[in-house]
C-alpha positions, 0 to 999 in steps of 0.5 A, a space after each residue: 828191144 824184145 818184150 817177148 818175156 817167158 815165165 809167169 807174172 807174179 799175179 797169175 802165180 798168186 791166182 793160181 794159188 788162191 785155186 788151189 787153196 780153195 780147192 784144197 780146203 774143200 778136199 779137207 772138209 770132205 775128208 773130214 765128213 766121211 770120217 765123221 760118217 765112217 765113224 757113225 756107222 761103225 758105232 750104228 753096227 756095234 750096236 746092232 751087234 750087241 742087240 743082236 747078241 742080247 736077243 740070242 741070249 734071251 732066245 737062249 733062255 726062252 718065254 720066261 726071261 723078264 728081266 730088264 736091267 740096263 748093261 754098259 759096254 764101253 759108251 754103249 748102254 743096253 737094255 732089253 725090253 721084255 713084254 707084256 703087252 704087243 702080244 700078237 697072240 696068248 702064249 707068245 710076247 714080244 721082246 726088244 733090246 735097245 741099245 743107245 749111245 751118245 756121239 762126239 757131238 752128244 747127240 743120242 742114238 739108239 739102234 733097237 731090235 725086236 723078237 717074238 718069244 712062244 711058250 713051251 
């Protein structure tokens, strides 16, 4: 009689299974992070972008702008930051937009941008 028998036993398929799950779980879990990131990223340069239009328009308007009135855009609150203190000299002051936002998880971010105003 012949022992010889080819193919697979039963436990060799099943360890094998066992890696493959393991392996594939953890490709699950990665992929998941980086879309998590990707998304975090994306909200970081919208509110860059948004900052970075409201410091145009307040450049726009020049030394006398003084408001400080929050604005909504989608989830993201902006807000600039007119100064009267930080001055590095008369005739100049310092303004900052900060927009802020909440993620999925309800943590608080905020991206905030400064500028230098002179007097005409």
């Amino acid at each position: 009689m012949d022992n010889n028998q080819n193919g697979f036993t039963l436990i060799e398929i099943l360890v094998t299974l066992a890696i493959l799950s393991i392996g594939l779980l953890g490709m699950a879990a990665l992929t998941i992070e980086i879309i998590r990131n990707n998304a975090q990223s994306k909200a970081y340069t919208e509110a860059t972008i948004l900052a970075q239009d409201k410091l145009e328009e307040i450049k726009r308007i020049g030394y006398g702008y003084n408001r400080s009135d929050p604005e909504v855009i989608g989830r993201f609150t902006r807000r600039p930051f007119p100064s009267a203190e930080n001055n590095p000299e008369d005739g100049m002051k310092e303004v900052a937009v900060r927009v802020s936002w909440n993620s999925i998880g309800g943590r608080s971010h905020s991206v905030e941008l400064k500028t230098l105003l002179a007097a005409e």
